[in-house]
C-alpha positions in Angstrom: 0.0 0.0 0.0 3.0 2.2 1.2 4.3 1.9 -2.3 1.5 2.8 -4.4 0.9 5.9 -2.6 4.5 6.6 -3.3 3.9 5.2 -6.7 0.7 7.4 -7.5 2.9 10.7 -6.6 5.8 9.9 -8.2 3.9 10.1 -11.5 1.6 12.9 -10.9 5.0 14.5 -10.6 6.6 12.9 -13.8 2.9 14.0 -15.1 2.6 17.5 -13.8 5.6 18.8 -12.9 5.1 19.2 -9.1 8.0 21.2 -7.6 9.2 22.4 -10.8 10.9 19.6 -12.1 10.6 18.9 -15.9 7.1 16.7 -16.6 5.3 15.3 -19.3 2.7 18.3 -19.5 6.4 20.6 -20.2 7.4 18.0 -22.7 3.7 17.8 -24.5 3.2 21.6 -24.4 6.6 22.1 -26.0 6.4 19.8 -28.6 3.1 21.4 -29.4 4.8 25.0 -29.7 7.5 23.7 -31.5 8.1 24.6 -35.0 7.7 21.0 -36.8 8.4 20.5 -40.7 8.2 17.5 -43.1 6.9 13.7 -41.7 7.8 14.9 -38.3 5.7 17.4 -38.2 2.9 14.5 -38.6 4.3 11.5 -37.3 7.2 12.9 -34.9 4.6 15.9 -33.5 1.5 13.2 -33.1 4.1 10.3 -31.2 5.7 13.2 -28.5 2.3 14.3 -28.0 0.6 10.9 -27.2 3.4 9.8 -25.4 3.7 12.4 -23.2 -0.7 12.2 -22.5 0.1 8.5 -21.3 1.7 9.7 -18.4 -1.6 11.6 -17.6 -3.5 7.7 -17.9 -0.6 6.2 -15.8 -1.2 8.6 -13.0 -5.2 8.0 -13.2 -4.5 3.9 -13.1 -1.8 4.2 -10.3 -4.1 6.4 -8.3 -7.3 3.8 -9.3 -4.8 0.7 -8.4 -4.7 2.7 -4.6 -8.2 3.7 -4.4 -9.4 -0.1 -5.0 -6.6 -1.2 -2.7 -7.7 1.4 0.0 -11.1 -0.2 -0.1 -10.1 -3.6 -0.1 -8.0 -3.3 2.8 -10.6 -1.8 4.8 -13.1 -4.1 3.6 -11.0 -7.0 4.5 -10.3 -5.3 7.9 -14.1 -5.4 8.7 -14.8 -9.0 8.1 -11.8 -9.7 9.9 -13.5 -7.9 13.1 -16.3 -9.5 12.5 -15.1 -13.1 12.3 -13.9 -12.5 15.2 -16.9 -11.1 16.9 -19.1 -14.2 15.8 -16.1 -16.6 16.8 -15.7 -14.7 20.1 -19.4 -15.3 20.7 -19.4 -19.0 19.1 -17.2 -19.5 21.7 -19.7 -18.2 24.6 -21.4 -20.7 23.6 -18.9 -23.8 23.2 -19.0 -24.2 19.3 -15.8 -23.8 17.4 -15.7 -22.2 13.6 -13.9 -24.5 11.3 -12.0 -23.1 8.4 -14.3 -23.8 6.2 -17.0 -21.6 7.7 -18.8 -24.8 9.5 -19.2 -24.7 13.5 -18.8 -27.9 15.4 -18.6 -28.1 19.8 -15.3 -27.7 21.4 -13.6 -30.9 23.3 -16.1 -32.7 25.5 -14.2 -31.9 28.5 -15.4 -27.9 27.6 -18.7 -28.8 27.2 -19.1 -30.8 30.2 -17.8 -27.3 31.6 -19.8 -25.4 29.8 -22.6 -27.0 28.4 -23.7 -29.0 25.0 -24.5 -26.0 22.3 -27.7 -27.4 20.8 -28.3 -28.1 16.6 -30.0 -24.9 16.6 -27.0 -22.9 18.2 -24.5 -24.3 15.6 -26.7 -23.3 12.5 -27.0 -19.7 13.8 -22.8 -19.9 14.1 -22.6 -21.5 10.7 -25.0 -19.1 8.9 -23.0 -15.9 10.5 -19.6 -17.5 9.7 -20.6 -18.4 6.4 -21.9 -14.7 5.2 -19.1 -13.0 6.2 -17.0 -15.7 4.2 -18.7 -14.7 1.3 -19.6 -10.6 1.8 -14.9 -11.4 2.4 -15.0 -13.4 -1.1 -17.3 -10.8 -2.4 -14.8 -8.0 -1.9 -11.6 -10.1 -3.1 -13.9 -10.6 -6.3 -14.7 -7.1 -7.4 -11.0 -5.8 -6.3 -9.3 -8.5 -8.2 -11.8 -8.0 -11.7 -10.8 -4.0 -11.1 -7.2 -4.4 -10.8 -7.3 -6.9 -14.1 -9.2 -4.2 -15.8 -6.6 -1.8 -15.2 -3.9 -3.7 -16.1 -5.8 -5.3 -19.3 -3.9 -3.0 -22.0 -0.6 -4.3 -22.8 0.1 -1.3 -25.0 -1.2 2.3 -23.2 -2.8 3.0 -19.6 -6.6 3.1 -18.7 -8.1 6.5 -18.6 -10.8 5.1 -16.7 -10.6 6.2 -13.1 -12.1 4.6 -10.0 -12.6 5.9 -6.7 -13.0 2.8 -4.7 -14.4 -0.2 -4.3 -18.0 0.8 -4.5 -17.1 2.5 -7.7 -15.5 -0.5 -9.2 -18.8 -2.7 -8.4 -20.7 0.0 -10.0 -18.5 0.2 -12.7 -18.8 -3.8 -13.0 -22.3 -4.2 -12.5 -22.9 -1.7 -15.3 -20.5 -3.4 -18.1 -22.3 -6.7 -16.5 -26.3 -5.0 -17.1 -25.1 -4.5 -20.3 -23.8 -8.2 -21.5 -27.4 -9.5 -20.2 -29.4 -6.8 -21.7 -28.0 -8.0 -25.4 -28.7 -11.6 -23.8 -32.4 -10.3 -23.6 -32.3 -8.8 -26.6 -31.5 -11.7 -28.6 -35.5 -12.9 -27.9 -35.3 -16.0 -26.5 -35.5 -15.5 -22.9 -37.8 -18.7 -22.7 -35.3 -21.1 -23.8 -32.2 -20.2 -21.6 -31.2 -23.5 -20.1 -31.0 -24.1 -16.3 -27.5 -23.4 -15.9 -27.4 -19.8 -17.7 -30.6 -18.9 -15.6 -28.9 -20.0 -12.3 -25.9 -17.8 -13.9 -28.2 -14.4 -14.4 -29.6 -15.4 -11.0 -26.2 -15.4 -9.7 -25.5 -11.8 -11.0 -29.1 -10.8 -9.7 -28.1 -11.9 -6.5 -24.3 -10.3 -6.5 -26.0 -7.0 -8.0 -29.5 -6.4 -6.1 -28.0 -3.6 -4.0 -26.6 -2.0 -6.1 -28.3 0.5 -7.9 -26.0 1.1 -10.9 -26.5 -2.6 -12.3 -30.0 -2.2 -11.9 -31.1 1.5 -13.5 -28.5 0.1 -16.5 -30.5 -3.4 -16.6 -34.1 -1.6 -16.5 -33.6 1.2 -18.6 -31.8 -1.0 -21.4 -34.8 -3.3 -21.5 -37.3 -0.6 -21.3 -40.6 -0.6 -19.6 -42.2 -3.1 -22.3 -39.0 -5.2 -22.9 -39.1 -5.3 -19.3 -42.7 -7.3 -19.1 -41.7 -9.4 -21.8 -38.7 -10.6 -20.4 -40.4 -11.7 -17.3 -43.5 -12.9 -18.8 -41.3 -14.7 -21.2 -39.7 -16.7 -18.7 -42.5 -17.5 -16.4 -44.9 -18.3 -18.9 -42.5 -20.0 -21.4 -44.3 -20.1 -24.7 -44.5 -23.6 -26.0 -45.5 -24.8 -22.5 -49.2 -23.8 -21.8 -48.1 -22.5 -18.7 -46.7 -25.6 -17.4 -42.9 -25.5 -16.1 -41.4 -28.4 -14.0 -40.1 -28.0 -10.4 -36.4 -27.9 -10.7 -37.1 -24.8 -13.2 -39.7 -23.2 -10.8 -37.3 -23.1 -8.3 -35.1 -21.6 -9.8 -37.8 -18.7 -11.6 -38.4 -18.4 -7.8 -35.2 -17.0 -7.2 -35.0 -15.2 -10.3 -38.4 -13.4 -9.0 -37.2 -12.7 -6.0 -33.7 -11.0 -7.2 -35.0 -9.1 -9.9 -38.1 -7.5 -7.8 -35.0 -6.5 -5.4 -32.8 -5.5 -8.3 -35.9 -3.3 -9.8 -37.0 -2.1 -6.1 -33.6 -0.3 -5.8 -33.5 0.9 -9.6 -36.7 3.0 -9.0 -34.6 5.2 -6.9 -31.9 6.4 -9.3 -32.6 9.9 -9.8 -31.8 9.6 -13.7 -33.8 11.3 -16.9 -33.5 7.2 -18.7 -35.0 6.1 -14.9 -37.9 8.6 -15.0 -38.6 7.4 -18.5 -38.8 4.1 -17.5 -40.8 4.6 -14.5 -43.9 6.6 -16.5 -43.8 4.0 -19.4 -43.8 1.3 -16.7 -47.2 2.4 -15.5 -48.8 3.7 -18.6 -47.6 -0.1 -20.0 -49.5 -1.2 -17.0 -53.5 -0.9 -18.4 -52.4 -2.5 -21.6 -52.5 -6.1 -22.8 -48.9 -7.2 -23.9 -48.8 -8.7 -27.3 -50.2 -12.7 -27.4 -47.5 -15.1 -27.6 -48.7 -18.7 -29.6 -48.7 -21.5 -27.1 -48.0 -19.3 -23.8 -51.0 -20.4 -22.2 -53.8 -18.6 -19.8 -55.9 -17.6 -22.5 -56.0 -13.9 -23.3 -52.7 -12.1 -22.9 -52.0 -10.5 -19.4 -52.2 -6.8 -18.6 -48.8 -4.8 -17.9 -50.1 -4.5 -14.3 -50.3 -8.3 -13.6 -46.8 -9.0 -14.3 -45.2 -6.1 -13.1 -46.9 -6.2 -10.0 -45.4 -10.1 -9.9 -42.1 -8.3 -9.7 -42.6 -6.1 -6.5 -43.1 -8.5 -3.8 -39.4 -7.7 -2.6 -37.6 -4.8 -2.1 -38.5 -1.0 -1.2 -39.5 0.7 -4.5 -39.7 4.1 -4.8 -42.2 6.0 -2.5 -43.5 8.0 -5.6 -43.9 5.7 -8.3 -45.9 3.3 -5.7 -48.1 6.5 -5.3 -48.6 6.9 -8.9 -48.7 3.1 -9.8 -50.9 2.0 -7.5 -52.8 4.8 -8.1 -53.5 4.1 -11.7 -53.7 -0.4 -11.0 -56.8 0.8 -8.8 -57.9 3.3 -11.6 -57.0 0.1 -14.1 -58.8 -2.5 -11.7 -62.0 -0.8 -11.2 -62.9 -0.9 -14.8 -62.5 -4.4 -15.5 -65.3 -6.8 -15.6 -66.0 -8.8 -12.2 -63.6 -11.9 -13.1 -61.2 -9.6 -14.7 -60.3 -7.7 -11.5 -59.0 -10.6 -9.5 -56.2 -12.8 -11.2 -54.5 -12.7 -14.5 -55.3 -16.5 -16.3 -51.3 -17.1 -15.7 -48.6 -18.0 -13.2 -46.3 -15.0 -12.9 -45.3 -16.0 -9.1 -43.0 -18.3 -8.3 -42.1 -17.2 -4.8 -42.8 -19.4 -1.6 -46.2 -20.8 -2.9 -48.2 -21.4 -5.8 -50.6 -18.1 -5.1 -52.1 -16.5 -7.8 -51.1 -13.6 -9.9 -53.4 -10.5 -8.2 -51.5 -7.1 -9.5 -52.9 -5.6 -6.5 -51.8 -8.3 -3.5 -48.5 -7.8 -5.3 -48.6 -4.1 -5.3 -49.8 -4.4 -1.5 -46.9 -6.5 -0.8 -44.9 -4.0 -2.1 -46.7 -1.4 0.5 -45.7 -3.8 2.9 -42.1 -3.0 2.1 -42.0 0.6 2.2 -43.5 2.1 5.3 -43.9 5.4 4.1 -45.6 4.7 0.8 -47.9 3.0 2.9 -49.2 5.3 5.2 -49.7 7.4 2.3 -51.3 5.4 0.1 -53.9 4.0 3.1 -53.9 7.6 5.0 -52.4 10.4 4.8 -51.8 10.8 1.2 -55.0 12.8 -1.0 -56.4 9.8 -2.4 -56.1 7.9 0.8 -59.8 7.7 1.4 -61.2 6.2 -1.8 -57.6 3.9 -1.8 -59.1 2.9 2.0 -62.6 2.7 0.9 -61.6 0.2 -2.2 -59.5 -1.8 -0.3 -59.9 -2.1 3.4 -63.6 -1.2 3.8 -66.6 -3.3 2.5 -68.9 -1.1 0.8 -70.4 -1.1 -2.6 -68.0 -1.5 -4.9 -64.9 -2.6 -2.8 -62.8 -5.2 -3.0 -64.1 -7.2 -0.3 -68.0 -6.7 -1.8 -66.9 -7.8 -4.4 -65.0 -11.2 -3.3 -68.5 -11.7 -1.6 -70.5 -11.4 -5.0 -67.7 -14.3 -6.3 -68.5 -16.8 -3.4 -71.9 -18.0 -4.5 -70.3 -18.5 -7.7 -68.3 -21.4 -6.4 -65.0 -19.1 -6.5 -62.3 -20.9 -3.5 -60.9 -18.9 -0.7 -57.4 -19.0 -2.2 -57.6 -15.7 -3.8 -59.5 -13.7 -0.9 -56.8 -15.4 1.7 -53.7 -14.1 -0.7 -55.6 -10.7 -0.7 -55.8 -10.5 2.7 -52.6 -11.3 4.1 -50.8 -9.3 1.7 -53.0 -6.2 2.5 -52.3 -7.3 6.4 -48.7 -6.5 5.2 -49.5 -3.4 4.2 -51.6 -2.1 6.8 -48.6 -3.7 9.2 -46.2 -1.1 7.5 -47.6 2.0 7.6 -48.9 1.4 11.3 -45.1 0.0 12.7 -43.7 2.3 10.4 -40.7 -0.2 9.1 -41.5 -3.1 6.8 -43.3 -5.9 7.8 -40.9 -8.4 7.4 -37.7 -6.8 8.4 -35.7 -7.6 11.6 -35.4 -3.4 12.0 -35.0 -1.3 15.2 -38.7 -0.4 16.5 -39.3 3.1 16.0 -40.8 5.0 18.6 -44.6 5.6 16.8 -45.5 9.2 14.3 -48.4 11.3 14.5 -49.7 9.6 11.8 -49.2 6.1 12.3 -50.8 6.2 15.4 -53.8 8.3 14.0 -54.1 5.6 11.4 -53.9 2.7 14.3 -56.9 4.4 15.9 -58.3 4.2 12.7 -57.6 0.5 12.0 -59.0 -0.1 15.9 -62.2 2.0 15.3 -63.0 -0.1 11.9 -62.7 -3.4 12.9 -64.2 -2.6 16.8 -67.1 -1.7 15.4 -67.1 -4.4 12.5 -66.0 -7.6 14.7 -67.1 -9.7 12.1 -65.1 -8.5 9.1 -62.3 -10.4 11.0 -64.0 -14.2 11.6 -61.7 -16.3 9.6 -59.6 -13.7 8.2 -56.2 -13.8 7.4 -55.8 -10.0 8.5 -56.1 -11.4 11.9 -52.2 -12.2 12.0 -51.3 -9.0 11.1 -53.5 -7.2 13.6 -52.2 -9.1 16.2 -49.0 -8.1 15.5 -49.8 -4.2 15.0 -52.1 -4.6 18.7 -48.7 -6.1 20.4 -46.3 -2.6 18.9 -49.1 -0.6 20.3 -49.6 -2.4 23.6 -48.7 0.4 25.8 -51.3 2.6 23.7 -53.7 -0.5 24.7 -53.3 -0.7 28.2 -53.6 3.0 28.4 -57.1 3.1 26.7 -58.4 0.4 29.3 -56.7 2.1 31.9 -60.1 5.6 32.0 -58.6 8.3 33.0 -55.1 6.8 34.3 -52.5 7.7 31.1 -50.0 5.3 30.5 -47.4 6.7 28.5 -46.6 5.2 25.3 -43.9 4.9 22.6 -44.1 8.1 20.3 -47.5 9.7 19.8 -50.5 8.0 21.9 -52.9 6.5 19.5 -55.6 7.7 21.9 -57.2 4.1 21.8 -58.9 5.1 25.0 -61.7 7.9 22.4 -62.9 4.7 21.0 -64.7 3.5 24.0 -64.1 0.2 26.2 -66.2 -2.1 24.1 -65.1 -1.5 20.9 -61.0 -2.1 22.2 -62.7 -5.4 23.4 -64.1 -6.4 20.5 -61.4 -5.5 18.7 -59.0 -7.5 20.7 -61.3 -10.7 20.7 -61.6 -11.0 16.6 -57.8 -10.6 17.0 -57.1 -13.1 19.6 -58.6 -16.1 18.0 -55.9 -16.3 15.7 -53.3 -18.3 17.1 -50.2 -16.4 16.1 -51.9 -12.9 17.1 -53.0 -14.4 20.8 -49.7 -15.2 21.4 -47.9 -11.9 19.9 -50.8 -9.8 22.3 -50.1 -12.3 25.3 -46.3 -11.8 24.8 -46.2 -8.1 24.7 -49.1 -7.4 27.0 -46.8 -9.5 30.1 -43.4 -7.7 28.6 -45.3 -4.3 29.0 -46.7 -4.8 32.4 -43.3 -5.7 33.4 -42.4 -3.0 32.4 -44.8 -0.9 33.8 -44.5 -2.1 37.3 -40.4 -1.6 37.2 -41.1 2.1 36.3 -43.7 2.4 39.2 -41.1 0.9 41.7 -38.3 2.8 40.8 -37.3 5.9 43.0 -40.1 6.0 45.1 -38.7 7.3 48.5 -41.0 8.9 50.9 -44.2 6.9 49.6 -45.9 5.5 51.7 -46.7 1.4 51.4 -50.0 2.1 50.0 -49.6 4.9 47.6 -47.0 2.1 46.5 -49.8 -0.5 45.7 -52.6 1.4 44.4 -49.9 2.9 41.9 -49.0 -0.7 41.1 -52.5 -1.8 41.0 -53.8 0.9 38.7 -50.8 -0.1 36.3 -51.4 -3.9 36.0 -55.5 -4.0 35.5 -55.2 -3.3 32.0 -52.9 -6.3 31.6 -55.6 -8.0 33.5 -58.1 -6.5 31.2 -56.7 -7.8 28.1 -55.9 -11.2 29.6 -59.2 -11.9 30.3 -60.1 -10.7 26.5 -57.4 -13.4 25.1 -59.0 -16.0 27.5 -62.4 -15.5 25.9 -61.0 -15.5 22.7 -58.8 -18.6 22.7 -61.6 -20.3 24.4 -64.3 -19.5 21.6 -62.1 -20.5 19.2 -61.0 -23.8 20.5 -64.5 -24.8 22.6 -67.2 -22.7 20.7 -66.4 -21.9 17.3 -63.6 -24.9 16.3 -61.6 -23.3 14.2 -58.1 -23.7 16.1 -57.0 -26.2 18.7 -55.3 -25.5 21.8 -51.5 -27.0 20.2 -51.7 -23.7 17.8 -52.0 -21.6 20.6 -49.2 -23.0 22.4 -47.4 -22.7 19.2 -48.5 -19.1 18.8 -47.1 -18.3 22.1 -43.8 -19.8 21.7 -43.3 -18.6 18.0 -44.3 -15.1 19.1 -41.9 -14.4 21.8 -40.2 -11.9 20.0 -42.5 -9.2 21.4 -41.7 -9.5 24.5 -37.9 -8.1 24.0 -38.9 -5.8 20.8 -42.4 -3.7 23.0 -39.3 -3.3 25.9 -36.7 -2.0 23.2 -39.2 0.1 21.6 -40.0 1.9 25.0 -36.1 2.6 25.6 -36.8 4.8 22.9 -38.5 6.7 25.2 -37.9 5.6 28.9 -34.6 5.0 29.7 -34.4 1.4 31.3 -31.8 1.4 33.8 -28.8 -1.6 34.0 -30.1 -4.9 32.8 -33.2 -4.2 32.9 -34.1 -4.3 29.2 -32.9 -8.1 28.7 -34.8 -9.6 32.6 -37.7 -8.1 31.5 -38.2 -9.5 28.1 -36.7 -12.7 29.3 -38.8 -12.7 32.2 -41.8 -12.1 30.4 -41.2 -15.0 27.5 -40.5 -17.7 30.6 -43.7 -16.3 32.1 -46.3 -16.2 29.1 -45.0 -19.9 28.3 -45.1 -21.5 31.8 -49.0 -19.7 32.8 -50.5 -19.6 29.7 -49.3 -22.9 27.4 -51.9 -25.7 28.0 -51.4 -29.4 27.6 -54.0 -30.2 25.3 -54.6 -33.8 26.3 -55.4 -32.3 29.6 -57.0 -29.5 28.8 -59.6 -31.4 26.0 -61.3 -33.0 28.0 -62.5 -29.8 30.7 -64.9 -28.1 30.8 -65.0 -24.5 29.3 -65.4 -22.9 32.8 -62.8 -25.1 34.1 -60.5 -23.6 31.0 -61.3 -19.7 32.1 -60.4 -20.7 35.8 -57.2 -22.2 34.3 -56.3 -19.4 32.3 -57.2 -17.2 35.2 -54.8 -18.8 37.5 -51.9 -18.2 35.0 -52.7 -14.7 34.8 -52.8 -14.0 38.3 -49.7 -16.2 38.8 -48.2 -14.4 35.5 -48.8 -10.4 37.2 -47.5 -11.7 40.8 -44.6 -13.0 39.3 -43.8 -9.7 37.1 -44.8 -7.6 40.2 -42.3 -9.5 42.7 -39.1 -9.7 40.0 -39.6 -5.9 39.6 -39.8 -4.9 43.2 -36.7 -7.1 44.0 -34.6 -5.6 41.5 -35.5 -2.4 42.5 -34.6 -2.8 45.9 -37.2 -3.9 47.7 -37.1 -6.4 50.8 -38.7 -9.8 50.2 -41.6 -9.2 52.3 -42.6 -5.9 50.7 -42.1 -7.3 47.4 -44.7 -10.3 48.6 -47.1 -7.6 49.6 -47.1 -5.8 46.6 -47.1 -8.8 44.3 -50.0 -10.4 46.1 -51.8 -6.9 46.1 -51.2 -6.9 41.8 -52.4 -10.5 41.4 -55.7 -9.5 43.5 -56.5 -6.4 41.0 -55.7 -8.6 38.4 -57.5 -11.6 39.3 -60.9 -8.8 39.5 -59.9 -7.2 36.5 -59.6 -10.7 35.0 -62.7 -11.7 35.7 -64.7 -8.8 34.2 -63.6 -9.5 30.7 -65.0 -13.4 30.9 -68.5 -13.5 29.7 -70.6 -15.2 32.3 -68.3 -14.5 35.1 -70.0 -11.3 36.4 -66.8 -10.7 38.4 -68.0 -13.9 40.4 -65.8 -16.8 41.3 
């Protein structure tokens, strides 16, 4: 590296002159002066002058040689350090990393030390050891293929100049956009063999975050040679729509790339990129041209493969406004078997659902939080978007799925519908995408307004969600807004909440109950509520105890009362609900549930990280919490269904009141102790939280009366 840097200056000075030394530039503006006569003039003139211009490309490739080497050694530094942050941690946990990138346990004498690591602990070290193998052989790829370019001509020096690493793989993902667009170009997409898909995928892959390789790629192709492309390969012609599962899997993974590599294209701010954007959409309402043999019937619209192509990735906030804008325009014209699915198989994700332009445009909602909210609330056409597709009057989307179902029309298409509109709706009230492993955030003005909206709709419309697949969804959105919960069961007692208060509590107490019971018979959303609701209370009781000198005992437990009957409140609502479904209406069995609680748990750490946003949690008390939470919801609240089966429904409610009691005592006594409080006080004021929960509990369960 040293000398490079001492290379790259040496020839800017043989180049430039620095210091006042004779240079190249002396030497070519001289011979350009000079007086020349006869061939020299030509031939001797034209030879100086070209010569002397090299040394102007030998500077540029020595100082692109040390920008790419710059990059690669601090690229290589940082998988170094983190190697040896996942081995440092492997080894927490007794596993060794081979060199390889595999993990295996240490001797047996360390694990009888230390413990066994389980199968599940060595796939987590093997999958992180394994990335940053490849992100390593990743970089030694693109700084090797950019120091070969440079040093290609045998003759002259590259005037191409690169400014790093990044610049290279921009550089490289262009040249490689290019090569495939003429492979495109050719016309016979359909009849690439396996091995030069997997190859495309492979660049797909390498490429699909970078920009560069992408806007190239798109614009190349152009809006319609876009759609072809991909229609061409889904629906090969010749086939009648049929491909075998090897080649599926593989169109699966080509789907998946190029949605990503397209998703990050729409951002490029270039005039080629805003071209291909407004063709995109105007291409969208029109039929490509028919293919012989492609199958499905009549050709598909531009909208129902496009759409196909945006189930991954975070497109542009604006052309989602404007496409989805004019698929709904585009949609609400067609006849009534027109407006659902397009007669072919563009998807070949996870699945075999069918191609709906509009699932896969909410999908792509579901990716970008902001589009989202906009496109569902706070943008101008958010009310007629809301009114098409979340609301159930004339002429919605949901009417009309009601006006198929006499017709003998499945459930498939309404399900897919659903959940990807649940992904949507997720987005733009969480505010990150729906599927992301992301930092909460603590809640905008205008998610939460659009929470209270979700909350006020299906409160007062518990019906909408019997059987729904939107269920799983809500249950996730009700377990990010927990605190916002509790406080709008808690009257006239505020309970602070994470970001702006969706002021749940305006609504009224039956309609968060009803709410919360269509949730709660979904499995996955009981347990995500459950989860968060105990992390929460936690929570709330650890603020309450904390720096309370010069209170007296029973300030102390009404304070802690008043905070844990919400929890209460919504307990008892969950008990209700899992106890309809399993006992009344049959639609789950009590193994899901136990499922949903354990699969769930996540909540329980990200409703305590989300309020560090806002309260500061002192110590370790970020990590008990959540963990004590998780241990709690699973020990009080998971049934054995053998047992269990065979009670009676009251006996069930008793059950699950005893686990909530149990579950508030237990939050309420691990809170006071780490705060500081003697054993005996924290007894009192656990027993005292248990109590108001128990009552609280038993308000909620229809029948009870607040009886025993």
């Amino acid at each position: 590296m040293d000398d490079w840097e001492v290379m790259a200056r040496r020839l800017s000075e043989l180049a430039t002159g620095g210091g006042g030394a004779d240079s190249a530039a002396l030497l070519k503006r001289k011979a350009e002066l000079a007086s020349w006569k006869g061939v020299n003039a030509t031939v001797g003139k034209g030879f100086v002058v070209k010569t002397a211009s090299e040394f102007d490309d030998a500077v540029t490739s020595a100082r692109s040689v040390l920008a790419v080497l710059q990059g690669a050694l601090k690229a290589f530094a940082q998988h170094k350090d983190e190697m040896e942050r996942v081995a440092d941690g492997a080894a927490k946990r007794n596993i060794r990393i081979t060199p390889a990138g595999g993990a295996e346990a240490r001797s047996p004498r360390d694990a009888a030390e230390d413990g066994v690591p389980t199968q599940a602990d060595l796939v987590a070290v093997m999958v992180d050891a394994t990335r940053v193998l490849r992100e390593a052989d990743e970089t030694d790829r693109i700084a090797e293929r950019a120091l070969r370019a440079l040093a290609r001509g045998k003759h002259d020096f590259s005037d191409v100049h690169v400014n790093g690493l990044a610049h290279a793989k921009d550089l490289q993902g262009r040249a490689d956009a290019d090569r495939w667009a003429k492979e495109v170009a050719k016309g016979d997409a359909a009849g690439w063999s396996d091995e030069k898909l997997k190859r495309f995928n492979d660049d797909l892959a390498r490429y699909r975050d970078t920009p560069a390789f992408g806007e190239r790629f798109a614009t190349e192709l152009g809006a319609e040679g876009t759609l072809r492309f991909w229609r061409d390969l889904a629906v090969p012609a010749g086939t009648m729509g049929v491909v075998g599962p090897e080649r599926a899997e593989i169109l699966g993974g080509v789907q998946e790339n190029l949605s990503l590599t397209l998703a990050g294209a729409t951002k490029v701010e270039s005039p080629a990129m805003d071209a291909w954007k407004k063709d995109m959409i105007e291409a969208g309402g029109q039929r490509l041209p028919a293919v012989p043999g492609m199958g499905g019937g009549t050709p598909p619209y531009g909208f129902d493969v496009m759409s196909s192509l945006m189930q991954k990735g975070k497109f542009d906030t604006k052309f989602l406004q404007d496409y989805g804008g004019k698929l709904l325009e585009h949609e609400k014209g067609l006849p009534l078997f027109e407006a659902r699915t397009s007669g072919n198989q563009f998807n070949y994700l996870p699945g075999d659902a069918p191609s709906d332009a509009v699932s896969g445009f909410m999908e792509s909602l579901g990716h970008n939080p902001e589009a989202s909210l906009q496109f569902l609330h706070s943008g101008p056409d958010a009310k007629n978007n809301w009114d098409y597709l979340v609301g159930h009057g004339d002429g919605s989307r949901n009417s009309l799925y009601d006006a198929m179902k006499p017709l003998g029309i499945g459930d498939g298409p309404r399900d897919q519908y659903e959940t990807s509109l649940g992904h949507a709706l997720e987005s733009a009230a969480i505010q990150t995408p729906y599927d992301a492993d992301a930092p909460p955030k603590p809640h905008s003005a205008a998610s939460a307004s659009f929470v209270n909206r979700l909350v006020d709709y299906y409160g007062n419309n518990p019906e909408i969600l019997e059987d729904s697949k939107l269920r799983g969804s809500m249950g996730n959105i009700t377990a990010e807004y927990m605190r916002d919960f509790q406080d709008g069961m808690n009257g006239e007692r505020e309970i602070a909440t994470n970001g702006s208060n969706a002021n749940l509590g305006s609504l009224g107490g039956s309609t968060l109950r009803d709410f919360l019971g269509a949730v709660g018979k979904d499995p996955d959303a009981y347990g995500a509520i459950l989860n968060a609701q105990q992390s929460v209370t936690t929570d709330l009781v650890n603020e309450t105890l904390r720096d309370r000198a010069g209170m007296s005992d029973g300030m102390i437990a009404t304070d802690v009362k008043n905070l844990v009957s919400p929890g209460g409140q919504i307990a008892g609502v969950m008990a209700e609900a899992r106890t309809q479904a399993v006992y009344d209406d049959r639609i789950a069995q009590d193994a899901e549930f136990n499922e949903g609680i354990r699969t769930a748990d996540k909540w329980a750490g990200r409703v305590i990280d989300l309020g560090a946003n806002k309260f500061p949690v002192v110590g370790d008390a970020i990590s008990w919490i959540a963990e004590d939470a998780r241990e709690s919801v699973v020990e009080k609240y998971t049934r054995d269904s053998s047992d269990v089966a065979g009670k009676e429904r009251r006996q069930f409610l008793n059950d699950q009141l005893e686990g909530t009691g149990r579950a508030v005592y237990q939050a309420t006594y691990r809170a006071a102790l780490e705060q500081g409080y003697r054993d005996r006080k924290a007894v009192l004021l656990a027993d005292a939280a248990e109590q108001d929960t128990r009552l609280h509990y038993k308000v909620e369960i229809q029948g009870e009366g607040g009886g025993g």
